[in-house]
C-alpha positions as CSV (number, residue, x, y, z in Angstrom):
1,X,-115.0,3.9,111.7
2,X,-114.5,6.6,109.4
3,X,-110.8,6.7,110.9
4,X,-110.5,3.2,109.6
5,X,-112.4,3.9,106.3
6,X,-109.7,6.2,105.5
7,X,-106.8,4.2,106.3
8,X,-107.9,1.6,104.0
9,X,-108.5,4.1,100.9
10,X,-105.1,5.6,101.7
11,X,-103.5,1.9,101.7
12,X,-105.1,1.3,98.2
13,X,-103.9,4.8,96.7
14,X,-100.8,3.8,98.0
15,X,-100.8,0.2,96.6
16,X,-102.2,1.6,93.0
17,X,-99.7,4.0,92.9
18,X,-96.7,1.6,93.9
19,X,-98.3,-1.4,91.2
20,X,-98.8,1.3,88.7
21,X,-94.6,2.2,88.4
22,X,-93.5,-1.6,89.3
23,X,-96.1,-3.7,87.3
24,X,-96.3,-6.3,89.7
25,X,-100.3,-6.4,89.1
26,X,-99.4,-7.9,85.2
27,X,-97.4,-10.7,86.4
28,X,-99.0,-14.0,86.7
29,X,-102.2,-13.3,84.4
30,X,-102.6,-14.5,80.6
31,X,-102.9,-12.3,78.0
32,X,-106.8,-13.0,77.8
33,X,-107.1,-12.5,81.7
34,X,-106.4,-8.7,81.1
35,X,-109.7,-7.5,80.6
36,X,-110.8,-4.3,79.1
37,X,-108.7,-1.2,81.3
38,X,-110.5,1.6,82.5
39,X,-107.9,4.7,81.2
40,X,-109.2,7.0,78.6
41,X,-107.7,7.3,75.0
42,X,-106.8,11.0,75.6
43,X,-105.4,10.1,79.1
44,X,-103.1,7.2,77.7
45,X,-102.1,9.5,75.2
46,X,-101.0,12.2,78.1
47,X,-99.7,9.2,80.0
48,X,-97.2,8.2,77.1
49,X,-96.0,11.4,76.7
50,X,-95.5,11.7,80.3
51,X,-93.4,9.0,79.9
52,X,-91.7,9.9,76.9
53,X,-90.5,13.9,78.2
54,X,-87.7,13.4,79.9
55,X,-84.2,16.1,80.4
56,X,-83.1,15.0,76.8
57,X,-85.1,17.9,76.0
58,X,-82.4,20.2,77.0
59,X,-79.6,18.8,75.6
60,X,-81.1,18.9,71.7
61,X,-79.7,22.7,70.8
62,X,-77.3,21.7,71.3
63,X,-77.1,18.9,69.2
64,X,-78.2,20.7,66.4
65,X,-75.3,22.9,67.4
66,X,-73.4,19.7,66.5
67,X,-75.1,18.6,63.5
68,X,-76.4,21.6,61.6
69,X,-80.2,22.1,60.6
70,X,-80.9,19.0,57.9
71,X,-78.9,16.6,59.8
72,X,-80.4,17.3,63.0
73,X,-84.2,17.2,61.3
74,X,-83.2,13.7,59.2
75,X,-81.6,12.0,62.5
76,X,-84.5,13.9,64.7
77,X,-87.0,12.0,62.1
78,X,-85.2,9.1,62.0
79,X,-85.1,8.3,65.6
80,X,-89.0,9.0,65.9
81,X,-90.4,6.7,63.1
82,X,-88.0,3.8,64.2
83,X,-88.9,4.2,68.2
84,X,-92.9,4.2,66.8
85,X,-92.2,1.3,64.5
86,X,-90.6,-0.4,67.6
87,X,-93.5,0.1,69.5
88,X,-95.6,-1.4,67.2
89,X,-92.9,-4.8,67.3
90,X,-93.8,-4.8,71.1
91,X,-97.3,-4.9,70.5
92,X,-97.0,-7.8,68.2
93,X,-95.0,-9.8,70.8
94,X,-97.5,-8.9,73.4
95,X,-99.7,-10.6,71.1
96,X,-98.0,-13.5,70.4
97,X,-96.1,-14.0,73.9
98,X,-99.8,-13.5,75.6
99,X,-98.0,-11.3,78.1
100,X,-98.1,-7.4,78.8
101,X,-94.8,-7.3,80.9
102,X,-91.4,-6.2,78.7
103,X,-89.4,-8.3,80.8
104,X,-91.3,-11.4,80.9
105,X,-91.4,-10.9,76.7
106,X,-87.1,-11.0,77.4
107,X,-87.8,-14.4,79.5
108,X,-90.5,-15.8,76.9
109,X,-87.8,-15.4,73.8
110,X,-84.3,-15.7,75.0
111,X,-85.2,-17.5,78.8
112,X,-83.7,-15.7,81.8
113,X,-80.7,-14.2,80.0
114,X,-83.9,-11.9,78.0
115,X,-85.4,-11.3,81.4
116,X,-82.1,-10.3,82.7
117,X,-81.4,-8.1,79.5
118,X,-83.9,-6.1,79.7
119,X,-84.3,-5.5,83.5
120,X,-81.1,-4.4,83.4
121,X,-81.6,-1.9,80.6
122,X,-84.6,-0.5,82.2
123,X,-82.6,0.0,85.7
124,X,-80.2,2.1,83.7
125,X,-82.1,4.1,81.9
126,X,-84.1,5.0,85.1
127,X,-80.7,5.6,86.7
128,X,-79.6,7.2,84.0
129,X,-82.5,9.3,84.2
130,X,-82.3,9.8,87.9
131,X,-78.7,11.6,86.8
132,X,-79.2,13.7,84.7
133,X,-82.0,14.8,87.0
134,X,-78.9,15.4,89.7
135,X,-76.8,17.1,87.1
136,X,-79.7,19.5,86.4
137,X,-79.6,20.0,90.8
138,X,-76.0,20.5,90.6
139,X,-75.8,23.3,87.5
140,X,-79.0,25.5,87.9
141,X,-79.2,25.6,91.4
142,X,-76.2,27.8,91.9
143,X,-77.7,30.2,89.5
144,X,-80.5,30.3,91.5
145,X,-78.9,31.1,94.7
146,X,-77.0,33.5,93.2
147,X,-79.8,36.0,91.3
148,X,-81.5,35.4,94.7
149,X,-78.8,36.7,97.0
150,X,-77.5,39.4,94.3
151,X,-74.2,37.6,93.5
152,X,-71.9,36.6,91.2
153,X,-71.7,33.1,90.3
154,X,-68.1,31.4,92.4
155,X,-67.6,27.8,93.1
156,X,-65.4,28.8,95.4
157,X,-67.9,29.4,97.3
158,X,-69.7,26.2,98.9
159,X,-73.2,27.4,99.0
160,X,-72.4,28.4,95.1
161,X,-70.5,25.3,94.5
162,X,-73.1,22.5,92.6
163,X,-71.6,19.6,94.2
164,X,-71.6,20.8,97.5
165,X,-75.3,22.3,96.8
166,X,-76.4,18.5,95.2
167,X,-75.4,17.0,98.2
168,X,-77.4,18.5,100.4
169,X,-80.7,18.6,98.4
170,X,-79.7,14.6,97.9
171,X,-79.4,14.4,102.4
172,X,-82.1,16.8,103.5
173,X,-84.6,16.4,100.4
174,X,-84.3,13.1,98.5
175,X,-83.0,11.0,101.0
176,X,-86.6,11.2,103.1
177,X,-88.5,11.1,100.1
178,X,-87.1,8.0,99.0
179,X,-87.2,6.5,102.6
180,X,-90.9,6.6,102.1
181,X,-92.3,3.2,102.2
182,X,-94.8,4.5,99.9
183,X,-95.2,6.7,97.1
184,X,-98.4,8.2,98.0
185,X,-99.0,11.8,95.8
186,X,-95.3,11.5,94.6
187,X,-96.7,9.5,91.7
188,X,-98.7,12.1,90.2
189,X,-95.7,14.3,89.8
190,X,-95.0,13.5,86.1
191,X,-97.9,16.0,85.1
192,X,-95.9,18.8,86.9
193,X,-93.0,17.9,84.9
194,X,-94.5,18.1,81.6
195,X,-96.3,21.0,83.1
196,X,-92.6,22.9,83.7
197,X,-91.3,21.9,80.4
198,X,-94.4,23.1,78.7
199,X,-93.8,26.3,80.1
200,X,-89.7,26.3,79.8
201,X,-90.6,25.7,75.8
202,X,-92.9,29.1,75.7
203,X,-89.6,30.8,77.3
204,X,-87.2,29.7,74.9
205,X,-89.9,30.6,72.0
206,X,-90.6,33.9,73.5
207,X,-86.5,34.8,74.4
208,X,-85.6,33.8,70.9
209,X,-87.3,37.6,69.7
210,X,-86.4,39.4,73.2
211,X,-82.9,38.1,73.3
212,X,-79.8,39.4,71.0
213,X,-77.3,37.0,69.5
214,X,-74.2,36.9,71.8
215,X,-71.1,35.6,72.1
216,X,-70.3,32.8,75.1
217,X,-68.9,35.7,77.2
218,X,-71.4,37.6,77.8
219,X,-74.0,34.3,78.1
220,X,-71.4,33.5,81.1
221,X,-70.6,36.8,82.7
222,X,-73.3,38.8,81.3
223,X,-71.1,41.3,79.8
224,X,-72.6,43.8,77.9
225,X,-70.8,41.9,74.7
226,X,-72.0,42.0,71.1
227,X,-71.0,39.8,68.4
228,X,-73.1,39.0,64.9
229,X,-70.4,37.4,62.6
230,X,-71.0,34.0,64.4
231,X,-74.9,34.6,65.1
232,X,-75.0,32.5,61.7
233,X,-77.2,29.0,61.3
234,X,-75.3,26.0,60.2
235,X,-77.1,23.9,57.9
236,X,-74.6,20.7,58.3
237,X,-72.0,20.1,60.7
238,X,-69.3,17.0,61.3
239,X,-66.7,17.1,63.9
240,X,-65.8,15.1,66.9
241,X,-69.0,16.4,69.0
242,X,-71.7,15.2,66.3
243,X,-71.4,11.8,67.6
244,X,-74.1,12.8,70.5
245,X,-76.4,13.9,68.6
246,X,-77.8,10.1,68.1
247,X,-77.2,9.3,71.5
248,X,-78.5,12.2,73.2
249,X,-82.0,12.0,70.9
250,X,-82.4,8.2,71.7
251,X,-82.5,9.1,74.8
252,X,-85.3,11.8,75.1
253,X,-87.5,9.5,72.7
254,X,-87.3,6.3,75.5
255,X,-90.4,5.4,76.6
256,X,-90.7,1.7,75.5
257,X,-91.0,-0.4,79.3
258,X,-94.3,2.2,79.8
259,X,-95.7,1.4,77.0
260,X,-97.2,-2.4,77.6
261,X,-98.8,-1.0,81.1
262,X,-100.1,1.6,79.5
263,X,-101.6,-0.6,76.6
264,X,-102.6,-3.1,79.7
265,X,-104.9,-0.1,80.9
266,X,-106.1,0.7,77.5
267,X,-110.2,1.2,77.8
268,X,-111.4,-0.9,74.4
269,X,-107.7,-2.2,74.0
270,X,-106.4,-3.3,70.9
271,X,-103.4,-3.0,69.0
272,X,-104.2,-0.1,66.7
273,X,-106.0,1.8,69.1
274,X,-102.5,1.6,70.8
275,X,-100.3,2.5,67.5
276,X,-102.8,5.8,67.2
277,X,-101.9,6.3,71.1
278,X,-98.0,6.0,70.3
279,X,-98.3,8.0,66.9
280,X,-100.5,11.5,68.7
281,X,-98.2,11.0,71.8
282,X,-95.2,11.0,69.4
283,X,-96.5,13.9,67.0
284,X,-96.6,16.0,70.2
285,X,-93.4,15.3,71.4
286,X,-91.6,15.7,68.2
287,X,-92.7,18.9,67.8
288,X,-92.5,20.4,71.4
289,X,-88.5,18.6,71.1
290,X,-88.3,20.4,67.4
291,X,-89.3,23.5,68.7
292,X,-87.2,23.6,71.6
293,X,-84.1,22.4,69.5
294,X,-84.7,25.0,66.9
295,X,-85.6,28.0,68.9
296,X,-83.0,27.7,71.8
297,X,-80.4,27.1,68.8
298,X,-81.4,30.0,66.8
299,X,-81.1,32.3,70.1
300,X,-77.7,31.2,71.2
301,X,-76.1,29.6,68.0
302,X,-72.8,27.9,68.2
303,X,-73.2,29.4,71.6
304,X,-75.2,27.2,73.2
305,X,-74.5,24.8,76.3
306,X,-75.0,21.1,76.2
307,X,-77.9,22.1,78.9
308,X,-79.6,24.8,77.3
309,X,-81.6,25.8,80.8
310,X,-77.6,26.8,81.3
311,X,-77.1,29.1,78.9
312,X,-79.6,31.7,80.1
313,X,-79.1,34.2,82.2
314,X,-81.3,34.7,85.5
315,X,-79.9,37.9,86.4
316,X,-82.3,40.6,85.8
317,X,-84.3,38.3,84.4
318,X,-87.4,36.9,86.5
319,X,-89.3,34.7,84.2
320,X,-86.0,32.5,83.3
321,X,-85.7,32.5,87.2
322,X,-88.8,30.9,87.9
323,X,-88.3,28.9,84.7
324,X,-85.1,27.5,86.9
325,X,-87.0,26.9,90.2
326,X,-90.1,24.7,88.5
327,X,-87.7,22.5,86.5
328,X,-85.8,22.1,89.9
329,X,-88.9,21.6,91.7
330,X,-89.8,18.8,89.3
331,X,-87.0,17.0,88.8
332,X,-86.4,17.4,92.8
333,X,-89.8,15.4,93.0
334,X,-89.3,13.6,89.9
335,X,-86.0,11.5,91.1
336,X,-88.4,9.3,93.8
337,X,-90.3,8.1,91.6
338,X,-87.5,6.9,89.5
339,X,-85.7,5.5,92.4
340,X,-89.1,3.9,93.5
341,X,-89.2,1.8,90.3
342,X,-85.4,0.6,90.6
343,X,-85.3,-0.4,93.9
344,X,-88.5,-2.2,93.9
345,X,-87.2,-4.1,90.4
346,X,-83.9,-5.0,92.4
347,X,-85.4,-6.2,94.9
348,X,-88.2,-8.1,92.9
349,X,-85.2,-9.7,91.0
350,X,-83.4,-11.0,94.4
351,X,-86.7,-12.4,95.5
352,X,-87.0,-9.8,98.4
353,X,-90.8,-9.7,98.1
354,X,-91.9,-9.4,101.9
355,X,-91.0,-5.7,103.1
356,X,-88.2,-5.2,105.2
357,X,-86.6,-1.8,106.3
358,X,-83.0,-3.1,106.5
359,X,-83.2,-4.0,102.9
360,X,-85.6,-1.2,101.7
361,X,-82.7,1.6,103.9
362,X,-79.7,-0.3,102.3
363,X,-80.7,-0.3,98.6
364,X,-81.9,3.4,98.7
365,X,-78.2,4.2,100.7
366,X,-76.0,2.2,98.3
367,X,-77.7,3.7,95.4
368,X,-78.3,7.3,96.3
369,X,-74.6,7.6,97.2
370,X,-73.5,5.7,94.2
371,X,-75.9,8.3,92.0
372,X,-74.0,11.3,93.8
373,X,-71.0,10.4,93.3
374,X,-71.4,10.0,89.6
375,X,-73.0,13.4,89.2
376,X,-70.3,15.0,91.0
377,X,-67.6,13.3,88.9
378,X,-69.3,13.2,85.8
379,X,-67.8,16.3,83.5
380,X,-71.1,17.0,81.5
381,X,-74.9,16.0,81.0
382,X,-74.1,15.4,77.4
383,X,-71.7,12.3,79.4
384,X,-74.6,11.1,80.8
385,X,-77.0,11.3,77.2
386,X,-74.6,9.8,75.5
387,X,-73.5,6.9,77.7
388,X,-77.4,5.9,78.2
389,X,-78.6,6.8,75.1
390,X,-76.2,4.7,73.1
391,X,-77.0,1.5,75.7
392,X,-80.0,1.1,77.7
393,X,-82.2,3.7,75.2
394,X,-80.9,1.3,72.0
395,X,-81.3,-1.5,74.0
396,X,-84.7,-0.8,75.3
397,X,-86.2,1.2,72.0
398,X,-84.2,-1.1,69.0
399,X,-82.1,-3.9,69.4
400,X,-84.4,-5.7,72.2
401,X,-87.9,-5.2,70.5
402,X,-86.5,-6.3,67.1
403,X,-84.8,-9.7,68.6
404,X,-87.5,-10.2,70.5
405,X,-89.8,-10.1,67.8
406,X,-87.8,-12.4,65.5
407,X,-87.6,-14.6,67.8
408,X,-90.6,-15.2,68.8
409,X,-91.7,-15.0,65.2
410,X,-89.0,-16.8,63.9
411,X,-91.8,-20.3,63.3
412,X,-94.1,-18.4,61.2
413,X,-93.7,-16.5,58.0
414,X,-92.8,-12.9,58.4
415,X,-93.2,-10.4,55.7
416,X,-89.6,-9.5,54.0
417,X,-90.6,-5.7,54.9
418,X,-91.0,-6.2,58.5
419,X,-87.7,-8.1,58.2
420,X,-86.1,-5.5,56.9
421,X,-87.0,-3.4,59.3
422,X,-86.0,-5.2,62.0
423,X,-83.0,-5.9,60.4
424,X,-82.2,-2.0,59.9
425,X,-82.9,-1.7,63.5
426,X,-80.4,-4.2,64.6
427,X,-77.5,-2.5,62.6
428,X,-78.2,1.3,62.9
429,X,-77.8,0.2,66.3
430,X,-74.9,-1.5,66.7
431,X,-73.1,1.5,64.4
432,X,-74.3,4.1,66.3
433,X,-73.2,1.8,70.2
């Protein structure tokens, strides 16, 4: 009996923690059959930021590199308010759509073509997502290996070489994770990744007074190599590389498809209760993002990689080292969980809602390999930021919320302001696609 007693909790955590990522448990219920949720306002405010962090965290030195100081801070800014004042707009048309599902707010404006719009952005900003995780696989984990085993870094070399090393953390360690029919305590693993990056932003604070300015040679080969005439801040910056910047900052601000189950679990929900949940969560990841971007740009300079985990050095150096194994570690863990939510949306969409293994092993196949292949032939992360940030993130944060909204408000007077707004939305957008 207490065999069977323990089954049955285990099949519930499983089944909370599968609902939780696919929202299957919002479908099918008005807006007033919701209910009060049981989550905290502290813990919705972790959950949101959870759901906000993301690698685009490691690719902003670098796009202050690109931008210089007050553009960086204005587009930084920019980006913030508008995703928060989007967020409000989704509220709204959870209000007026009586739903708490982003996709069935697609379907209730624009029919199956909005359903279809924004499934489709969500699926590649999780794959998207699931990338850059791969990418981060494929470039530290040779510098890993390497410090460990006392080497230099050679891709000649196949168990230096990222793509051969991607591949087989993708066969021996994602592969059976994502087999799983369940999720079990994979679904807790977003508090270890805010966790690591916590940590990786008291590195690059503390490096930025322990490390000197130097040139890209010795960041590479760790030549002792000293250089100050470049070891300069740019205050603004316009060339052919600026163009990320937007891209690559939409993308570590997306958060918008959590955001309506995390409102849905709200304890004492309402609407402005929600906006102060979106503006702390936001506040503190503006300035753990601000702080990372300034600090790991004023150690490197024009130095720095497009991944700035990349442009330490390990060797000799044992705190960066285990900086490098946790953010592996958690992306490793992280990618599951993202591939959980995709498949299960796929196969939602396709109507495959009994569980079958031939369908469950060929989705997770086709799409793993599809995932690696990109990763191994995509040139850069910045690639993969820009790509998604400049289409699913601007679908997702601007150009969906602000239709949506119009359209489903387009009976009723709407203030010229929020008009605007939505109006602003729609055409910084499309400029910056």
């Amino acid at each position: 009996d207490i065999e069977q007693d323990l089954d049955i909790e285990q099949e519930q955590d499983d089944f909370e923690s599968q609902t939780s990522l696919t929202k299957e448990h919002l479908k099918n219920k008005k807006y007033e059959e919701y209910g009060s949720g049981r989550t905290s306002f502290g813990m919705s405010v972790f959950n949101l930021s959870n759901a906000i962090m993301g690698t685009g965290i490691l690719g902003l030195s670098y796009a202050l590199s690109k931008t210089g100081i007050f553009l960086f801070l204005i587009l930084l800014l920019s980006v913030a308010v508008l995703s928060l004042y989007s967020i409000r707009l989704l509220l709204e048309c959870s209000k007026k759509a009586e739903c708490m599902v982003y996709e069935d707010l697609g379907h209730k404006a624009f029919g199956m073509p909005g359903k279809l719009a924004v499934f489709g952005s969500s699926c590649l900003q999780n794959i998207g997502a699931t990338l850059s995780y791969m990418f981060i696989v494929k470039n530290e984990l040779p510098k890993v290996i390497a410090t460990l085993a006392g080497l230099k870094e050679d891709p000649d070399v196949w168990y230096l070489n990222g793509n051969y090393l991607v591949i087989i953390v993708t066969i021996g360690i994602i592969l059976p994770l994502c087999l799983l029919k369940s999720l079990g305590y994979l679904g807790y693993t977003s508090g270890f990744s805010l966790t690591c990056m916590v940590f990786f932003l008291i590195v690059v604070i503390s490096k930025k007074f322990t490390l000197p300015c130097t040139t890209e040679k010795q960041n590479v080969t760790n030549e002792s190599y000293l250089e100050t005439d470049h070891c300069t801040a740019e205050y603004f910056t316009f060339n052919n590389k600026s163009v990320y910047a937007v891209p690559t900052i939409l993308f570590a601000f997306v958060c918008h498809p959590s955001v309506l189950p995390i409102y849905s679990e709200l304890k004492e929900r309402s609407i402005k209760k929600m906006e102060k949940v979106s503006i702390i969560s936001f506040l503190a990841m503006l300035l753990m993002y601000l702080l990372t971007a300034v600090f790991g740009y004023f150690t490197f300079y024009g130095s720095v990689h497009e991944e700035l985990l990349h442009t330490y050095s390990s060797e000799g150096d044992t705190i960066i080292l285990v900086v490098r194994l946790a953010v592996i570690t958690a992306v490793v863990l992280t990618i599951p969980v993202l591939f959980f939510v995709v498949r299960s949306s796929m196969l939602m969409i396709v109507k495959q809602k009994q569980f079958k293994w031939s369908w469950h092993i060929g989705v997770t196949l086709v799409l793993l390999v599809f995932c690696v292949l990109l990763v191994i032939f995509i040139p850069s992360i910045t690639d993969i930021f820009a790509i998604i940030g400049a289409t699913s993130a601007n679908m997702l944060i601007f150009i969906l919320p602000a239709s949506i909204y119009l359209k489903l408000h387009q009976s009723v007077p709407i203030k010229k302001k929020i008009k605007v707004c939505c109006a602003c939305q729609l055409v910084l957008n499309w400029l910056n696609i």
